[in-house]
C-alpha positions in Angstrom: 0.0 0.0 0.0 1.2 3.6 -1.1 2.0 5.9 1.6 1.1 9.6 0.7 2.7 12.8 2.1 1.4 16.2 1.2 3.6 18.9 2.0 1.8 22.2 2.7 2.8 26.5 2.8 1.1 29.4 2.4 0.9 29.7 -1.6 2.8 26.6 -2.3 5.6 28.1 -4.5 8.5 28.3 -2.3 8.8 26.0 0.8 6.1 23.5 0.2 7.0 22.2 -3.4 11.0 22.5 -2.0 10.0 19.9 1.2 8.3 18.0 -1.8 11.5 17.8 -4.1 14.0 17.0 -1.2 11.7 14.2 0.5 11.1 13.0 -3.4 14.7 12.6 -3.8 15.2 11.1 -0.3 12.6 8.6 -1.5 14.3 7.8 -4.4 17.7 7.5 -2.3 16.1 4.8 -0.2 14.5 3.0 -2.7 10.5 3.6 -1.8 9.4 5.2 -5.1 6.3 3.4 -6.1 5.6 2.8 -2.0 6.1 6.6 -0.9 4.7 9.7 -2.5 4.6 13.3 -1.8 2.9 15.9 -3.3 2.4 19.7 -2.1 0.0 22.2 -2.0 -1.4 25.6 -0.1 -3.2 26.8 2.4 -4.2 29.9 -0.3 -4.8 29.9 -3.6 -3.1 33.0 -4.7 -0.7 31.4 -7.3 -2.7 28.5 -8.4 -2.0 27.1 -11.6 1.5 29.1 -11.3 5.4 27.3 -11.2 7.5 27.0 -8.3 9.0 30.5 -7.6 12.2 31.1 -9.7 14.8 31.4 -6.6 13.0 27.8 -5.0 14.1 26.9 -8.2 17.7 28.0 -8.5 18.5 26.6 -5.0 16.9 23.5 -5.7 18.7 23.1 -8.9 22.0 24.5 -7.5 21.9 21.4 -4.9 20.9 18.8 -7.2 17.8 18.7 -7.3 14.5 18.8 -9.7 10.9 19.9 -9.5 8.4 20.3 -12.1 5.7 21.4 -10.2 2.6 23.6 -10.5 1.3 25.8 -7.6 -2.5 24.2 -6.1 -4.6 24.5 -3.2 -5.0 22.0 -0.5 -8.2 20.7 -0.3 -10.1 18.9 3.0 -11.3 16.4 1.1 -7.7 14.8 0.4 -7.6 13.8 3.9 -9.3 10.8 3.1 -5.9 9.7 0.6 -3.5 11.2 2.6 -1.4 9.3 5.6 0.8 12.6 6.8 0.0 16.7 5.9 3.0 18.3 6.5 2.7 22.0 7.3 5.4 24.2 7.2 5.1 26.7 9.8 2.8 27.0 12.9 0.1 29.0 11.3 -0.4 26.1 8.7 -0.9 23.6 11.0 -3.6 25.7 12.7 -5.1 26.3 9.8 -5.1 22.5 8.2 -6.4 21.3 11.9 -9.3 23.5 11.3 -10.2 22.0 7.7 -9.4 18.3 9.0 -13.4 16.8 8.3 -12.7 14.4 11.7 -10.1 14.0 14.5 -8.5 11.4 12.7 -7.5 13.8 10.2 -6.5 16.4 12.3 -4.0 14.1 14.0 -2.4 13.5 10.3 -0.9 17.1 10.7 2.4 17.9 12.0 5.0 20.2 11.8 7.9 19.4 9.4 10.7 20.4 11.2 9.6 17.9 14.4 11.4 15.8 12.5 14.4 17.6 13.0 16.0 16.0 16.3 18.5 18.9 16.3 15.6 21.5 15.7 14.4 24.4 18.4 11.7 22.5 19.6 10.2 25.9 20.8 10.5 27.3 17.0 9.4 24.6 15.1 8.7 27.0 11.7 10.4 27.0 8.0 10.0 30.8 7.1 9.0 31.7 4.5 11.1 33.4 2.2 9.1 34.7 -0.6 9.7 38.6 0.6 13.7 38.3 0.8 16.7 37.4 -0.6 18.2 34.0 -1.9 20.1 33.4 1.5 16.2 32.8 2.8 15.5 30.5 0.3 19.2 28.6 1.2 17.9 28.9 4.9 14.7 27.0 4.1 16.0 24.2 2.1 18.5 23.3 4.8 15.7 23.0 7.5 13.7 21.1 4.9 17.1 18.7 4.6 17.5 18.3 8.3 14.0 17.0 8.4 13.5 14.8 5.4 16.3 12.4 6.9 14.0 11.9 10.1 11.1 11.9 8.7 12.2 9.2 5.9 12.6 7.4 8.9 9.3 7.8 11.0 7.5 6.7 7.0 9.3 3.3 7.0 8.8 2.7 10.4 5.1 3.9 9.9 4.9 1.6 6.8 6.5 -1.3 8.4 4.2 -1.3 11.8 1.0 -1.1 8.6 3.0 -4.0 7.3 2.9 -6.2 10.3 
């Protein structure tokens, strides 16, 4: 059986589809494609139907990377496919909590970077850096790499307790 992750920002041009490429790739790495997939989205629909923003772009591509990727809006009724929701910052989780359709759904939304073992754990937030420079965009996609590792991890582990 597939296990489905849906990564999820604000407009889902910068941070979301970069979570999506580097856990795509980390996928790959390990040999799940086919058992894993991930997919982004946003909380807004301002840039549906847009690409990825062109600096999530260049960092991506600048550390090996690739995305093809068009900007949609999360929608409640995906729940029902999805085994993980991945929100980006604080205010995402709120917000995808609020459009869960049952408990069970709410309680498939968490914050990426709790994955991180050597994250803040009182700062759990990517920031967004669609209203800055490239450095923010470099700052994102290493918090979004020091959480894919870990939560690589908690999917197998996830997939093998489904398994058993």
């Amino acid at each position: 059986m597939t296990y489905r992750v849906c990564f999820v920002c604000t407009g889902n041009i910068c941070r979301s589809p970069m979570a999506e490429a580097v856990f795509r790739a980390r996928v790959a790495e390990a040999g799940l494609e086919g058992l894993v997939e991930a997919d982004s989205a946003g909380t807004d629909g301002w840039h549906e139907g847009e690409g990825a923003d062109p600096r999530t772009l260049a960092v991506l591509e600048e550390n090996g990377y690739v995305l093809d990727h068009v900007a949609r809006r999360f929608q409640p009724s995906w729940f029902a496919r999805l085994d993980l929701v991945l929100a980006l910052d604080a205010g995402h989780l709120r917000t995808l909590r609020r459009l869960a359709p049952t408990e069970q759904d709410a309680a498939k939304v968490r914050l990426l970077r709790s994955y991180d073992s050597g994250a803040d754990s009182g700062d759990l937030d990517v920031p967004d850096p669609y209203y800055g420079g490239v450095d923010g965009f470099e700052e994102c996609l290493e918090m979004v790499e020091a959480a894919s590792d870990g939560l690589l991890a908690a999917v197998r582990e996830h997939m093998e307790g489904r398994a058993a």
